[in-house]
C-alpha positions, 0 to 999 in steps of 0.5 A, a space after each residue: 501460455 496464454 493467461 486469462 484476466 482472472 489468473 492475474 486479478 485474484 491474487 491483487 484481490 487477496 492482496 487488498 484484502 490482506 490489506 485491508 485486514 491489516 489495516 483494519 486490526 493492527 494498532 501498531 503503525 508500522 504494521 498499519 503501514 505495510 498494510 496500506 503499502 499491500 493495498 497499493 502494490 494490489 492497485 498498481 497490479 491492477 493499472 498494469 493487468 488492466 493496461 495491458 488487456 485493454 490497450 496492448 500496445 500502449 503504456 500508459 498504465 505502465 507509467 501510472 504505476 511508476 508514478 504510484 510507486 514513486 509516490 508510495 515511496 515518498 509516502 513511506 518515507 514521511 510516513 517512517 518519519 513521523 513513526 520515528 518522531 512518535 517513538 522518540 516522544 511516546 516510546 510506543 508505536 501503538 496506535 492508542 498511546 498516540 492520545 498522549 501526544 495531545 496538549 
């Protein structure tokens, strides 16, 4: 079964606008961060979709997208560090108790 262009970029666009929502509304960082982590994994769907109907026999999208998720990974990583410093201090990850943290 072949598979049009479409078939494969529509669901990545539900994806970023999931995202995008989430961002938008949430005020819990935790929450804030799946949001953004959903708009990159919409990203890296799109290097592969895109790698592999223009250039069919090269992977270089491929590789694109295993540096992006090596990079979000690194990005979760410091991202839940500084959630856990903020919940340590404040014990709150609401994104509006965060004022208290300013001297």
């Amino acid at each position: 079964m072949n598979l049009t262009l479409l078939m494969y970029l529509i669901p990545s666009l539900i994806m970023f606008g999931c995202g995008v929502y989430g961002f938008l509304t949430r005020k819990n960082m935790i929450a804030i961060m799946i949001s953004l982590e959903l708009m990159l994994n919409s990203v890296d769907i799109n290097f592969v979709v895109f790698n592999r109907f223009l250039f069919p026999g090269h992977f270089e999208g491929m590789f694109f997208t295993l540096f992006a998720i090596a990079l979000a990974a690194a990005e979760t990583a410091l991202a839940l560090a500084i959630i856990i410093n903020v919940f340590r201090i404040a014990r709150k990850v609401d994104i509006n108790e965060i004022n208290k943290l300013k001297f």
